[in-house]
C-alpha positions as CSV (number, residue, x, y, z in Angstrom):
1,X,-85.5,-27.2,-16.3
2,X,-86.7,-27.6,-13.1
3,X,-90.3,-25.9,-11.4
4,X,-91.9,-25.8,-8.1
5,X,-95.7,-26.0,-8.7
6,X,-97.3,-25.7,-5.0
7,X,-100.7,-26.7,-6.5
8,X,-100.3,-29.7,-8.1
9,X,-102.4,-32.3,-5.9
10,X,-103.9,-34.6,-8.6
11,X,-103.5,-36.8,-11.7
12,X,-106.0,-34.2,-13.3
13,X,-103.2,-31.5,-12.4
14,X,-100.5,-33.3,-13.7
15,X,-102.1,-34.3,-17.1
16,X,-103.4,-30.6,-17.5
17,X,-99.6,-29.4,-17.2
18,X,-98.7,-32.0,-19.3
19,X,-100.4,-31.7,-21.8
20,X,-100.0,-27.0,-21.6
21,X,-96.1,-28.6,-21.8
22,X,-97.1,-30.3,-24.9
23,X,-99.1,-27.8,-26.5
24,X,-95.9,-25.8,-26.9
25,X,-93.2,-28.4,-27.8
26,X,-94.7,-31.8,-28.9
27,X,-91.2,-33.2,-28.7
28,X,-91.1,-32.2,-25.3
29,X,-89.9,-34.6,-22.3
30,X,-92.4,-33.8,-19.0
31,X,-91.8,-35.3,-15.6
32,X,-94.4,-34.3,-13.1
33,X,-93.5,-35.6,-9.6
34,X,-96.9,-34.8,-7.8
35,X,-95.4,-35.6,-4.4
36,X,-92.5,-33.4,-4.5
37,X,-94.9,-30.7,-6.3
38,X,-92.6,-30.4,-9.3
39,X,-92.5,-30.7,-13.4
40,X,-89.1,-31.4,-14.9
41,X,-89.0,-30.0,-18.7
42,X,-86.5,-31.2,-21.2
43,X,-86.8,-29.8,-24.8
44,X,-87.4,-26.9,-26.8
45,X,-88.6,-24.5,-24.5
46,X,-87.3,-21.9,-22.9
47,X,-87.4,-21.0,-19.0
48,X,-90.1,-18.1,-19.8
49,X,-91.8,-20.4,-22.5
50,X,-92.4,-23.3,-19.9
51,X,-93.3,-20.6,-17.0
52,X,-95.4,-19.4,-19.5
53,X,-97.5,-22.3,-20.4
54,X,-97.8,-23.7,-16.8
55,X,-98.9,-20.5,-15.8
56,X,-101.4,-20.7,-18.6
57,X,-103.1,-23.6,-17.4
58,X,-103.5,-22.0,-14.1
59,X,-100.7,-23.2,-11.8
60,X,-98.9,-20.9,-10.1
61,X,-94.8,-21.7,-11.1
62,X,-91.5,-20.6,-10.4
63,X,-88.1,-22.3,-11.4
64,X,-86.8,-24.4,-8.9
65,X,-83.7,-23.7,-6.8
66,X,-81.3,-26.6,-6.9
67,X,-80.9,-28.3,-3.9
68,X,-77.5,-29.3,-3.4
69,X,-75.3,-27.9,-0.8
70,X,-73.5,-29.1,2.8
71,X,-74.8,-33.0,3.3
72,X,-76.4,-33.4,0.3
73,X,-75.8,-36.0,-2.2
74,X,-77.0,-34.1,-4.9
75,X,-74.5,-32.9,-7.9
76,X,-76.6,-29.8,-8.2
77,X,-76.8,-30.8,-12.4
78,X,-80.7,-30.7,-12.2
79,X,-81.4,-27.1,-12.1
């Protein structure tokens, strides 16, 4: 699962979602990208579950729209 998270802008932000991620699936894998403003979730969770719990720590988040179309090199398999 993919999320845009506009208000990521630290390390601080980044370990907080991290470790919300955590909180709710230990097992969890979490890639925060803080220049592209977006947390990759592999695991457990659900889409609502992982909204939920980014959300909870305070971030505003919505799932990501996958970027591939005309010119891009992208398979589109992310999202």
């Amino acid at each position: 699962m993919l999320f845009e998270v506009p208000a990521i802008h630290s390390a601080q932000c980044v370990t907080t979602i991290t470790n919300a991620l955590l909180a709710q699936d230990l097992g969890a894998s979490v890639e925060v990208k803080l220049d592209q403003r977006r947390v990759r979730v592999e695991g457990n969770l659900s889409t609502e579950q992982a909204l939920a719990a980014i959300r909870g720590a305070g971030f505003a988040a919505a799932e990501a729209a996958p970027h591939s179309g005309p010119g891009s090199t992208c398979c589109g398999g992310c999202a």
